[in-house]
MMTF fields as JSON, N, C-alpha, C and O atoms, coordinates in Angstrom:
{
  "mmtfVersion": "1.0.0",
  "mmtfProducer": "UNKNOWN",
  "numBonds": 279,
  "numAtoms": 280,
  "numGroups": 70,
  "numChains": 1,
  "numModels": 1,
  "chainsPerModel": [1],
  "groupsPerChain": [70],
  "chainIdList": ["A"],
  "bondAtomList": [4, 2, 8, 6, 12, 10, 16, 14, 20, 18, 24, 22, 28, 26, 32, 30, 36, 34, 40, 38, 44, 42, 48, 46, 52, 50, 56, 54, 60, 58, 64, 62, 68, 66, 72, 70, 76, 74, 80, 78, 84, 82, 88, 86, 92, 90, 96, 94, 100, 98, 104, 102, 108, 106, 112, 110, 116, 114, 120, 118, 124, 122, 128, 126, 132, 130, 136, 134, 140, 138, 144, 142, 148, 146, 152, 150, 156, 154, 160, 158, 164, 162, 168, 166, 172, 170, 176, 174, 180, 178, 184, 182, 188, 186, 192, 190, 196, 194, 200, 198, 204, 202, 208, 206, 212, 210, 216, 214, 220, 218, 224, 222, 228, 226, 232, 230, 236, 234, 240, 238, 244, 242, 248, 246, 252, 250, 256, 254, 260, 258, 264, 262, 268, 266, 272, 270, 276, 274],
  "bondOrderList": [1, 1, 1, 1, 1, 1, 1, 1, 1, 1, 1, 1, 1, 1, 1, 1, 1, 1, 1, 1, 1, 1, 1, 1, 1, 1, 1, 1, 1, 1, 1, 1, 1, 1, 1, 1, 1, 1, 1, 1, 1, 1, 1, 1, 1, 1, 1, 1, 1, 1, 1, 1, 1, 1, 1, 1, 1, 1, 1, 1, 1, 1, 1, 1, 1, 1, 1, 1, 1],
  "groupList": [{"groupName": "UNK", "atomNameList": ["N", "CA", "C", "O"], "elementList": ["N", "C", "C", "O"], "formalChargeList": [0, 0, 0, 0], "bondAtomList": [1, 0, 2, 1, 3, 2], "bondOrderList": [1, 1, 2], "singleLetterCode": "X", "chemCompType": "L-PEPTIDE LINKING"}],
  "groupTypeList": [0, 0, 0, 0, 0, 0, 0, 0, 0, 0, 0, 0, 0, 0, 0, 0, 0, 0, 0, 0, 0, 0, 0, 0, 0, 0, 0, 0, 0, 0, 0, 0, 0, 0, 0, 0, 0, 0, 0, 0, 0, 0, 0, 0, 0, 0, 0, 0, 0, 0, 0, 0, 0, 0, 0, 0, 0, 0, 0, 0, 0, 0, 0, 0, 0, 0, 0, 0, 0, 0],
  "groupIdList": [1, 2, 3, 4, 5, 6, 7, 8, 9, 10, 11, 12, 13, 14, 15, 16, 17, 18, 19, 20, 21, 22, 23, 24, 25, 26, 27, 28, 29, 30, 31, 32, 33, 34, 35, 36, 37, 38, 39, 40, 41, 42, 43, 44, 45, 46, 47, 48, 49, 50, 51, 52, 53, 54, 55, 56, 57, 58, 59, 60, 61, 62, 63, 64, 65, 66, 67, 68, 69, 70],
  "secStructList": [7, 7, 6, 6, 4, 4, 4, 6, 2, 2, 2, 2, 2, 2, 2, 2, 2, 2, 2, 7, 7, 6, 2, 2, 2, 2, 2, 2, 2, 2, 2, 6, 2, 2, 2, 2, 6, 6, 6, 3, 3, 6, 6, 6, 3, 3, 7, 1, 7, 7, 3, 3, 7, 6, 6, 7, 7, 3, 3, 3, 7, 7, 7, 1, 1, 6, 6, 7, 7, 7],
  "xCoordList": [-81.371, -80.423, -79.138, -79.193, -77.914, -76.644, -75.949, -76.098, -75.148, -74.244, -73.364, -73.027, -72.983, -71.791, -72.811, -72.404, -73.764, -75.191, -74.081, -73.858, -73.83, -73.756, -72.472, -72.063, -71.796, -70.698, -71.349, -70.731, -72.77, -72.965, -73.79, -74.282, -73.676, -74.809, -74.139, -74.792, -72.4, -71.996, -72.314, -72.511, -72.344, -72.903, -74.164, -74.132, -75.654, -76.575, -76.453, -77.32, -75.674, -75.284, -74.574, -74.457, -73.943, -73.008, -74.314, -74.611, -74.78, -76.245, -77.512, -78.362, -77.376, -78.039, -77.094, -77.689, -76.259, -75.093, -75.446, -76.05, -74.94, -74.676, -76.466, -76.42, -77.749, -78.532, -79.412, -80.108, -79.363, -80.076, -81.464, -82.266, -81.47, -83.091, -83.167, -82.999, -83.423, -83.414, -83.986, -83.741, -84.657, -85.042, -83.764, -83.916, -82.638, -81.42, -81.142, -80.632, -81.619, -80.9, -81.266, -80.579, -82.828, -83.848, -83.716, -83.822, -83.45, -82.777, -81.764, -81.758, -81.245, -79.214, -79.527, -79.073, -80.66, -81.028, -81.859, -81.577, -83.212, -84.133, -83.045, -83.369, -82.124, -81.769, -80.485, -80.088, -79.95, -78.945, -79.683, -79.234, -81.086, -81.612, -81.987, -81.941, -82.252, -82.675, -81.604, -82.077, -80.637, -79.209, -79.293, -79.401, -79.223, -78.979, -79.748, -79.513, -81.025, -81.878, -82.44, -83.269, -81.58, -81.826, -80.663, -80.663, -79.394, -78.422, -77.044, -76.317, -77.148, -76.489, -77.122, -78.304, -76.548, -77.444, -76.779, -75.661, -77.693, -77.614, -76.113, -75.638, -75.616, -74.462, -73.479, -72.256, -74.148, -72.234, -71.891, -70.693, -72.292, -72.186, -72.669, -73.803, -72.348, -73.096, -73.899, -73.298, -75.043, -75.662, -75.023, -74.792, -74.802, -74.304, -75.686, -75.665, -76.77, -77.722, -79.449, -79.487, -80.133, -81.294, -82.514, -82.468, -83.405, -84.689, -85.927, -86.119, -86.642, -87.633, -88.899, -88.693, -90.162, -91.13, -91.605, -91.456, -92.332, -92.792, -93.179, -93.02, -93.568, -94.538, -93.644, -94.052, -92.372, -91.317, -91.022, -89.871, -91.91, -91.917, -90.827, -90.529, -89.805, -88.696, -89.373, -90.371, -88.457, -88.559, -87.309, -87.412, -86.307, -85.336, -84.031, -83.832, -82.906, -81.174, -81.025, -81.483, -80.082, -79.092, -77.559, -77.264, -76.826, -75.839, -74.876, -74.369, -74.692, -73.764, -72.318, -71.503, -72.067, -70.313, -70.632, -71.645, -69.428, -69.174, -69.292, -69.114, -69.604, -69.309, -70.53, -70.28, -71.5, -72.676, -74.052, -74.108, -75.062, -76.47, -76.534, -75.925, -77.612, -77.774, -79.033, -79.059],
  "yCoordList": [-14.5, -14.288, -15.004, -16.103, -14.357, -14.9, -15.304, -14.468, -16.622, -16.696, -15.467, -15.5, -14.392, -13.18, -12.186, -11.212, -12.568, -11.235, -11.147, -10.32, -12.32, -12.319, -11.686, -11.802, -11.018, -10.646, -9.205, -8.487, -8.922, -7.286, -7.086, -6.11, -8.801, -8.682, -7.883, -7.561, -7.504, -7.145, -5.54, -4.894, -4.889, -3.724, -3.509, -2.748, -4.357, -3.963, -4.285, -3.731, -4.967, -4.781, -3.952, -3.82, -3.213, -1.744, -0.516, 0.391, -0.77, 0.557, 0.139, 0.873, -0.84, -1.22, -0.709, -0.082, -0.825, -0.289, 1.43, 2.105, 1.772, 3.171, 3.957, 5.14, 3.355, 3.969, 3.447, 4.268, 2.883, 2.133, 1.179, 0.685, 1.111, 0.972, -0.571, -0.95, -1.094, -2.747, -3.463, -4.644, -2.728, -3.414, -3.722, -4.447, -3.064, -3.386, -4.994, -5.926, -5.007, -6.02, -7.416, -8.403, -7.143, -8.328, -8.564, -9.693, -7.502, -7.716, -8.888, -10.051, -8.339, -9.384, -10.715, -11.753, -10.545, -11.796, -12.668, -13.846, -12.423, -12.518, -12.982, -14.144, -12.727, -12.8, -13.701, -14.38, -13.804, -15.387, -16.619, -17.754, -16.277, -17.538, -17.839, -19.033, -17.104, -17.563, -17.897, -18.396, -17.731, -18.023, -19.409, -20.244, -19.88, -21.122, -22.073, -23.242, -21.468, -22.271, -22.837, -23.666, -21.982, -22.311, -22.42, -22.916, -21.832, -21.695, -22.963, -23.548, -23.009, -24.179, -25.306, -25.151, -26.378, -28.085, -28.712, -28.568, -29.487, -30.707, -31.534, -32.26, -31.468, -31.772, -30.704, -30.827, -29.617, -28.38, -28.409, -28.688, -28.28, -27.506, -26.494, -26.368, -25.436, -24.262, -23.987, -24.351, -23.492, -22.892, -21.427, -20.627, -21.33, -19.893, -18.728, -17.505, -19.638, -18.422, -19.191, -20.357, -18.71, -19.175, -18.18, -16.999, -18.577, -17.715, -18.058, -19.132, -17.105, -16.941, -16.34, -15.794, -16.545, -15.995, -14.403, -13.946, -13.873, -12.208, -12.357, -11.246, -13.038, -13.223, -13.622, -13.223, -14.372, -14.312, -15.918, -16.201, -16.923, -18.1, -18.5, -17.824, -19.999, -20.501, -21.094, -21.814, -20.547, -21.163, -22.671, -23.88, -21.731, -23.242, -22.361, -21.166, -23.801, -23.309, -23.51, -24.404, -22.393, -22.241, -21.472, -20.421, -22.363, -22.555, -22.255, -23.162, -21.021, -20.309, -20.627, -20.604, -21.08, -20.961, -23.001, -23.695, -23.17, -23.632, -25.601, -25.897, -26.575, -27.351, -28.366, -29.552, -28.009, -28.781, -28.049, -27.278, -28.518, -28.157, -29.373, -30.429, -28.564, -29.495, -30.318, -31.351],
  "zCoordList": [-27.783, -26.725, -27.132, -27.683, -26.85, -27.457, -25.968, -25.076, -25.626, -24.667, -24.112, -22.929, -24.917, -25.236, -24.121, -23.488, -24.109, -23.471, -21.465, -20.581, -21.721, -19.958, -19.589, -18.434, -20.486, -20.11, -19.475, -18.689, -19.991, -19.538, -18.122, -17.555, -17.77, -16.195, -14.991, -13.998, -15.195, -14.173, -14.208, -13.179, -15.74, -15.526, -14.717, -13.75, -15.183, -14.43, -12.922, -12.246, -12.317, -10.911, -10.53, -9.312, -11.299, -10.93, -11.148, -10.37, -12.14, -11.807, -10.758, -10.253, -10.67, -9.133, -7.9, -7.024, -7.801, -6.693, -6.75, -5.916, -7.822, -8.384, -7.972, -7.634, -8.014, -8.2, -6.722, -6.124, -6.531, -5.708, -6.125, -5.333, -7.257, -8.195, -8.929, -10.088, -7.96, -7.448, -8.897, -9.142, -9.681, -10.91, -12.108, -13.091, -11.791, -12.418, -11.789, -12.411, -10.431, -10.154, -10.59, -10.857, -10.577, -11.279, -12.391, -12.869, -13.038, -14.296, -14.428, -14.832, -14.095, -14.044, -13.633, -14.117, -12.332, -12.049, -12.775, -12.553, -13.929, -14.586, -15.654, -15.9, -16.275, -17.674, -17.286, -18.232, -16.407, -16.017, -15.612, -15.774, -14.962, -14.612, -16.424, -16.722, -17.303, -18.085, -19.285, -20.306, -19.246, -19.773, -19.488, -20.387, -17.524, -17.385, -17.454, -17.148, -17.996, -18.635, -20.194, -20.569, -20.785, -22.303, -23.1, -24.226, -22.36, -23.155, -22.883, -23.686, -21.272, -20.308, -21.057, -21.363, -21.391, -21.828, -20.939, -20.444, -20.794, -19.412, -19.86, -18.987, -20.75, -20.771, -20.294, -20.36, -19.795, -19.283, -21.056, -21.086, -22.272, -22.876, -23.356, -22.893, -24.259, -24.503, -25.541, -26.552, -25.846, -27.4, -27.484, -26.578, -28.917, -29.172, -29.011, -28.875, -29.09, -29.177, -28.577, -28.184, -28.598, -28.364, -28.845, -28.499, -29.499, -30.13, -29.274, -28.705, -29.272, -28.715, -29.707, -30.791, -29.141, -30.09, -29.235, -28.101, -30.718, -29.712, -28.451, -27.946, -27.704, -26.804, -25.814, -24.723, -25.709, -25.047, -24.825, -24.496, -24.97, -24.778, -25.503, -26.488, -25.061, -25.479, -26.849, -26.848, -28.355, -29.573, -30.011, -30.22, -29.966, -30.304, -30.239, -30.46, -29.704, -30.446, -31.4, -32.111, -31.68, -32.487, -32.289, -31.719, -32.937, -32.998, -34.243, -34.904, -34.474, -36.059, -36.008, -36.93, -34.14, -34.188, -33.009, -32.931, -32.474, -31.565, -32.249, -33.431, -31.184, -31.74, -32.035, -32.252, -32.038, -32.741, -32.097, -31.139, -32.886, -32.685, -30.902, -30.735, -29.761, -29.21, -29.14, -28.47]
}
């Protein structure tokens, strides 16, 4: 998951609007709670990215741009 992902949560709330089909919305909601949980650091700074394993469980950050590993 990359920080850049959340710029597209406002679409799946416009096809939730647009459709009525509430799983867009869980969506948007499902994938920011999980932004502000792996990507947010308890310092209010950011990871550029975060990995996960197949299975979906949190693996580790990483960080290709920005200003340090956290």
């Amino acid at each position: 998951m990359i920080a850049d992902s959340t710029m597209n949560i406002s679409l799946l709330f416009w096809a939730w609007q647009e459709t009525g089909k509430f799983y867009y919305r869980d969506i948007a909601e499902s994938h920011i709670k999980c932004v502000e949980k792996h990507i947010i650091r308890d310092d209010w700074s950011v990871a550029h990215a975060f990995k996960f394993y197949e299975d979906g469980s949190p693996k580790y950050e990483q960080n290709s741009c920005g200003f340090k590993e956290g």
